[in-house]
C-alpha positions in Angstrom: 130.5 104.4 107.2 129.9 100.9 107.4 132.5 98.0 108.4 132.4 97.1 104.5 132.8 100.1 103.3 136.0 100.6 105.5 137.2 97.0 104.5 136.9 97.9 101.1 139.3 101.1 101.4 141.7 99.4 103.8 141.8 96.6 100.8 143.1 99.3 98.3 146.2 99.6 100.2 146.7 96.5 101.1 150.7 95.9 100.0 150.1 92.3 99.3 150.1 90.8 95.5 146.1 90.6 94.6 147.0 87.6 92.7 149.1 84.6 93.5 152.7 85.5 92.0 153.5 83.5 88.5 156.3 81.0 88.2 158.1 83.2 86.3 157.7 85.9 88.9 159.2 83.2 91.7 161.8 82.4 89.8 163.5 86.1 89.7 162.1 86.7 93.0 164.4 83.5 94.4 167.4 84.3 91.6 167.9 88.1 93.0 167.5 87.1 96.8 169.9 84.4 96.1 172.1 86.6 94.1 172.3 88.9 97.2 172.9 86.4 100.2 175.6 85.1 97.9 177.6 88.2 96.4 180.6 89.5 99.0 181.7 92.7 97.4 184.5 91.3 96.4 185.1 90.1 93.4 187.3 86.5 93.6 186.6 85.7 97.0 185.4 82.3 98.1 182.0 81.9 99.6 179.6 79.0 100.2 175.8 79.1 98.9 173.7 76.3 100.9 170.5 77.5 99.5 169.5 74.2 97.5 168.9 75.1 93.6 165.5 74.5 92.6 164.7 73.2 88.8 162.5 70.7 87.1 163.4 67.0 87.1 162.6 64.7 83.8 164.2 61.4 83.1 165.8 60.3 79.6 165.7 56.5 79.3 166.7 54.4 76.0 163.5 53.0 76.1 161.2 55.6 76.8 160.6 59.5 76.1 161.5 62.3 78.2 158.6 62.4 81.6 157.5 65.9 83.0 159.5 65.4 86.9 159.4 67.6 89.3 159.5 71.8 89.6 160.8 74.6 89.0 163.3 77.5 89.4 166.6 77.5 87.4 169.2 79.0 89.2 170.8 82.1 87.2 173.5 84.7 88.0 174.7 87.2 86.5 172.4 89.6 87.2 172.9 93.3 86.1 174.5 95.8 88.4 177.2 93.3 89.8 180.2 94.5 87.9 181.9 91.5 86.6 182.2 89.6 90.1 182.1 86.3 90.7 183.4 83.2 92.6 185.8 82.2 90.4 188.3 84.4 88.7 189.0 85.5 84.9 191.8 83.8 84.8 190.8 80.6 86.1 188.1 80.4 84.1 190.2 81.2 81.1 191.9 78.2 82.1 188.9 75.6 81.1 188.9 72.8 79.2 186.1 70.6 78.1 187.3 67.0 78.7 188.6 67.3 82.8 191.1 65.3 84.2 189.9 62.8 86.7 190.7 62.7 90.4 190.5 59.9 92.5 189.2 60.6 96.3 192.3 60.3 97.6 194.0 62.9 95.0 190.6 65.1 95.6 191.0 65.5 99.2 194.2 65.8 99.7 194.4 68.8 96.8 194.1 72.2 97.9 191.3 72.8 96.3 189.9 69.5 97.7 191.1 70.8 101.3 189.0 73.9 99.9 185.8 72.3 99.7 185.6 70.2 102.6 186.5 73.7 104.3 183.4 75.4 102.7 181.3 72.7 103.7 182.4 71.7 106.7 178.8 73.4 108.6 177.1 71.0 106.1 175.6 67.9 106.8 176.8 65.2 109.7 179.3 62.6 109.6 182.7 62.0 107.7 182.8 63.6 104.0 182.6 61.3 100.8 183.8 62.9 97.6 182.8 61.6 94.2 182.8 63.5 90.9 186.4 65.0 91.5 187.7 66.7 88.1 189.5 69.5 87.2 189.2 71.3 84.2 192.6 74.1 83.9 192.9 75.5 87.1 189.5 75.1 88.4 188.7 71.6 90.4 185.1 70.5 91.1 183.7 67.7 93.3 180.7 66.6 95.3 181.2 66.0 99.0 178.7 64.2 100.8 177.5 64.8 104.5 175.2 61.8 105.4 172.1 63.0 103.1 173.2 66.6 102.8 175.4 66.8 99.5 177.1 69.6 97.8 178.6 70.5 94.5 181.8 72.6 95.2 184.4 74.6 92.6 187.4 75.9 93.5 190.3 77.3 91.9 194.2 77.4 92.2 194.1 81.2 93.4 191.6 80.4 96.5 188.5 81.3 95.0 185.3 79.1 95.3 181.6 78.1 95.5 179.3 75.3 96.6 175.9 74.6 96.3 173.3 72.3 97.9 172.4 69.9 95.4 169.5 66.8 96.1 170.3 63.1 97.1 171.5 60.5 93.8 167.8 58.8 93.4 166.9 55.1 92.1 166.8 55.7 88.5 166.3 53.2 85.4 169.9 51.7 84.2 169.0 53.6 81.4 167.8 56.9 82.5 169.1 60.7 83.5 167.9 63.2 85.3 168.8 67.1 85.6 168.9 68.3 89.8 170.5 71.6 88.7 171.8 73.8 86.6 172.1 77.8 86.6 174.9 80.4 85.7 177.2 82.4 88.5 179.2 85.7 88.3 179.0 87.5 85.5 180.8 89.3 82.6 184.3 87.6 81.9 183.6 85.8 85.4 180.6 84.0 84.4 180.4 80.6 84.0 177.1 77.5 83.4 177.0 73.9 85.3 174.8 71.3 85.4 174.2 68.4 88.0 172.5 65.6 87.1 171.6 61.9 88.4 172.6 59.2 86.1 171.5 54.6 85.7 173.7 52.3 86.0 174.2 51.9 82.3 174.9 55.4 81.3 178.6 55.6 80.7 179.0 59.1 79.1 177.3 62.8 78.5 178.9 65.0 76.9 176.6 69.0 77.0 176.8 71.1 74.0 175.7 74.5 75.0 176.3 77.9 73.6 179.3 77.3 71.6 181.1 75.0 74.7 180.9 70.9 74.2 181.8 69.7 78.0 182.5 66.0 78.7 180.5 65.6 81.9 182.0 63.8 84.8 179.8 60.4 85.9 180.5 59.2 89.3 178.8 57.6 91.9 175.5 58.1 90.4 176.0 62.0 89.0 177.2 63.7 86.5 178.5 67.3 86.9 179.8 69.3 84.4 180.8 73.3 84.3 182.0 76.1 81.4 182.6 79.3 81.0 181.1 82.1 78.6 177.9 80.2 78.5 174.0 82.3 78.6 174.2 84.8 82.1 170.4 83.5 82.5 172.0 79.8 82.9 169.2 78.5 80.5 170.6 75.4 78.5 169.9 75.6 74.7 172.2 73.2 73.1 172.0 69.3 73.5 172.7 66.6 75.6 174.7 63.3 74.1 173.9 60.2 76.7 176.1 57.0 75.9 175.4 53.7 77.4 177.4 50.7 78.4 176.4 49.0 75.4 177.7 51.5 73.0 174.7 53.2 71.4 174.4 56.6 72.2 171.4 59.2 71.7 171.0 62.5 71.9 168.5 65.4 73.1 167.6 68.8 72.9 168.6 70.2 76.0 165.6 72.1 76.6 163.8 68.8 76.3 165.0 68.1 79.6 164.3 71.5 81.3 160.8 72.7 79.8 157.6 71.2 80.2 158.0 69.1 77.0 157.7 65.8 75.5 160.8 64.2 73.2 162.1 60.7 71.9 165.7 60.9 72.1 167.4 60.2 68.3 170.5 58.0 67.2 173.8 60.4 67.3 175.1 60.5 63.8 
């Protein structure tokens, strides 16, 4: 037998892919490893996912059409076989509403919850914490606490239960423009809830998402806008629309997977 014959046979069994995995085959590879770090067991419990969420970046400006950013997993939960657990509870969830209430950084870190999410991500990051984006909608607050460069986007509700995730630095925008860092779904069943994080110009004043049957004021802070609801798609794809108003009153709106797929759009005039 010669060396290629034997390198032939070896190749047969070799365990490895004999093609270089798709995008869509990354992106369930990366959902179910994350799916696993994150899930305790125990359904309500708070836990803290670092793992930065991965999706494509376009910007929306008044001016211009939606530009192809950068790539490429959406962050989904959900996945079969976890029973209805997740890191908020059925009750808080229950709680939601779609405009929040604001919280000043004071209010936000001296709340429980806000004590809450500097305690998840206290291992995050250097330096003193900076919280913008502090809302609660019912019983559930979110924020985004700051570390130096490291940032996070944490939930937590009234019963103890909680979640953060790594989210990417605010970047220079147009005054005009908005871009989507992340977005995804976690827990599942009557524990399941969407979000989406986003980096917002200096002249964008409002955005309201309108997804699967939910319309959710987003809160803009600091450069962001964040914005969570319940009984959204377990897959955490966004189907609905985004509304974007500006400081000078006109508003425009989107189709939300627009902003997400590898498409071109001109954003209309809101009726």
């Amino acid at each position: 037998m010669n060396g290629n014959d034997l390198l032939s046979r070896l190749a047969a069994l070799d365990a490895a892919p004999r093609t270089e995995p798709t995008t869509a085959e990354i992106d369930r590879e990366e959902t179910l490893l994350r799916a696993v770090l994150a899930d305790t067991g125990r359904p309500g419990s708070a836990g803290a996912v670092f793992r930065r969420p991965i999706v494509r970046r376009v910007g929306l400006t008044l001016a211009g059409a939606l530009a192809l950013g950068t790539a490429v997993v959406a962050v989904a939960g959900g996945l079969p076989g976890f029973g209805g657990s997740g890191p908020l509870s059925s009750s808080e969830l229950a709680s939601w509403t779609g405009t929040p209430k604001e919280l000043d950084t004071a209010a936000a870190k001296g709340s429980a919850a806000g004590r809450q999410c500097l305690d998840l991500t206290e291992d995050m990051g250097t330096g003193s914490p900076e919280v913008s984006n502090a809302d609660i909608r019912g019983n559930v607050a979110s924020m985004v606490v700051t570390r130096g460069s490291d940032a996070v986007y944490c939930l937590a509700g009234s019963d103890g239960s909680g979640v953060a995730m790594a989210i990417s630095p605010v970047e220079a925008l147009p005054a005009d423009g908005i871009t989507l860092d992340t977005y995804g779904a976690r827990g599942s069943d009557d524990q399941e809830f969407n979000y989406v994080v986003g980096v917002v110009g200096l002249d964008v004043q409002e955005v309201v998402v309108h997804d699967h049957g939910k319309t959710a004021r987003a809160t803009v802070d600091n450069g962001r806008m964040t914005a969570w609801w319940p009984d959204g798609r377990p897959d955490g794809l966004l189907t609905g629309t985004f509304t974007v108003t500006f400081t000078d009153g006109t508003s425009h709106t989107v189709p939300a997977d627009s902003l997400t797929d590898h498409a071109t759009a001109t954003p209309g005039p809101v009726n």
